[in-house]
C-alpha positions as MATLAB code, in Angstrom:
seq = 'XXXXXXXXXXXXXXXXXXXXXXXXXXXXXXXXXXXXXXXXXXXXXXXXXXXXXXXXXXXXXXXXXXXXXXXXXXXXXXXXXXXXXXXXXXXXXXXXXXXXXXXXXXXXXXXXXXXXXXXXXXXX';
ca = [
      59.818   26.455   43.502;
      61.966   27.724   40.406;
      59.088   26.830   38.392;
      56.719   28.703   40.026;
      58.980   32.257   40.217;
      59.494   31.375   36.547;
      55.622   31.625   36.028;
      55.399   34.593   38.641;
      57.938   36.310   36.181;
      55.985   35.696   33.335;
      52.448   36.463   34.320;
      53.719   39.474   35.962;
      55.395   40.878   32.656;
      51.666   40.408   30.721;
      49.450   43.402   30.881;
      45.735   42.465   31.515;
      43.527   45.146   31.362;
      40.592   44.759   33.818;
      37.436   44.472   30.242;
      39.392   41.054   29.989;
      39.039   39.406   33.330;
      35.114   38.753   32.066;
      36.317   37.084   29.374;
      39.075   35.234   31.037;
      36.173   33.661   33.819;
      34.140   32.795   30.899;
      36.875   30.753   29.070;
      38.069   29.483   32.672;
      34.817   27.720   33.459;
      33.411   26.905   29.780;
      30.702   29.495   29.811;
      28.992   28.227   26.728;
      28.467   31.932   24.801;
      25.298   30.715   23.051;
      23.571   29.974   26.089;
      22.603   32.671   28.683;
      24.721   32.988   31.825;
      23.713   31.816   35.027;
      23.464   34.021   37.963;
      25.518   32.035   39.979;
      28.503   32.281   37.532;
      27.375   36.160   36.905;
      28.298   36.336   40.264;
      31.239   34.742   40.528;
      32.489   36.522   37.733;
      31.841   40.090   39.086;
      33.217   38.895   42.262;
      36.480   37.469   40.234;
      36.660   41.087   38.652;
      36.764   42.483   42.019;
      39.349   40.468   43.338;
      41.640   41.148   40.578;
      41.304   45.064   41.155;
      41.199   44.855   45.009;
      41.927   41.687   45.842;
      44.887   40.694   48.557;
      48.044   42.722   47.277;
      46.523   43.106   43.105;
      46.153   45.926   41.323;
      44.685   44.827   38.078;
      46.958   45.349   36.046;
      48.690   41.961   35.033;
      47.549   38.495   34.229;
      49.143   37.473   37.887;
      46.589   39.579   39.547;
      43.917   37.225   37.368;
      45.769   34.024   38.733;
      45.329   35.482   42.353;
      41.774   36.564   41.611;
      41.335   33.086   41.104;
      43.229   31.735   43.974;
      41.393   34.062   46.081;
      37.975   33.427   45.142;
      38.434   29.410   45.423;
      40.371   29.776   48.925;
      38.936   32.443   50.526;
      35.360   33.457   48.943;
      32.107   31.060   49.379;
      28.695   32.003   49.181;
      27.750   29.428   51.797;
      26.167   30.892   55.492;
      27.438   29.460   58.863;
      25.570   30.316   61.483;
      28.394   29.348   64.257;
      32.226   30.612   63.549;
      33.575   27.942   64.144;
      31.464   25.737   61.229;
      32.325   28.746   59.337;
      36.438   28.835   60.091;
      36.412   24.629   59.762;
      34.631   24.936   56.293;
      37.247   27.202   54.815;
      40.214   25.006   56.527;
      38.861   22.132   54.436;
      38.188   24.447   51.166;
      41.589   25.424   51.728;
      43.293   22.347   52.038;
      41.194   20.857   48.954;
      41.871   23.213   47.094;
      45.558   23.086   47.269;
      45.877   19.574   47.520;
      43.645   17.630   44.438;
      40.171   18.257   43.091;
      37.993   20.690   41.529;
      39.990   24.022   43.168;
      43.192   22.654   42.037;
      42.079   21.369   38.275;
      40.613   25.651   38.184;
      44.024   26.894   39.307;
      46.119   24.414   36.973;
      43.550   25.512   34.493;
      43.806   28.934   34.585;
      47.556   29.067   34.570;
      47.542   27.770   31.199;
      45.064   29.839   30.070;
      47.003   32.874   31.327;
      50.660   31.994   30.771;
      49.785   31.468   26.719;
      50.023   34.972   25.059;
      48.302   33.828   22.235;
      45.385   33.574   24.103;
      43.127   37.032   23.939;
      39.944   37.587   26.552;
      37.725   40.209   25.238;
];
């Protein structure tokens, strides 16, 4: 837990001004600049850009909104159409839980921390 309020600190003291959360997704899932963009990551971009403007308690304004962008968008935001609530509300339990616990959500959120918490790295 002291290592995590340590990181908290310091991705709350970096500015991040919202041009570089593109840049940020694109280095945060390999976008390969040479090649056009999908619209599936497109998408997941603008949503990411979103969510680190207007996302659950950001502002945009620090590379800790990016990391809860992030957070947000694996946890909480899926394309995917239930037609009953409850398929819907079980889905997201087990994204959740996945997520947290191993696998592709977790390997994006280690990911991205390291990405963020290195000044040296630049996202425009």
């Amino acid at each position: 837990m002291i290592k995590f309020e340590e990181t908290v600190k310091i991705l709350n003291s970096i500015s991040m001004h919202p041009d570089e959360i593109d840049g940020f997704m694109k280095r945060l899932y390999r976008v390969d600049l040479k090649k056009p963009i999908t619209r599936q990551r497109e998408r997941k971009i603008d949503k990411a850009r979103d969510l680190f403007l207007r996302g659950h308690g950001n502002i945009g304004e620090t590379r800790w909104d990016a990391l809860n962008a992030v957070t947000e968008l694996l946890d909480h935001h899926h394309s995917k159409r239930y037609k009953s609530p409850g398929l819907a509300r079980r889905a997201r339990e087990n994204r959740f839980v996945s997520n947290n616990l191993s696998g592709y959500g977790d390997t994006i959120k280690q990911r991205a921390v390291k990405l963020l918490i290195n000044t040296d790295n630049k996202f425009k």
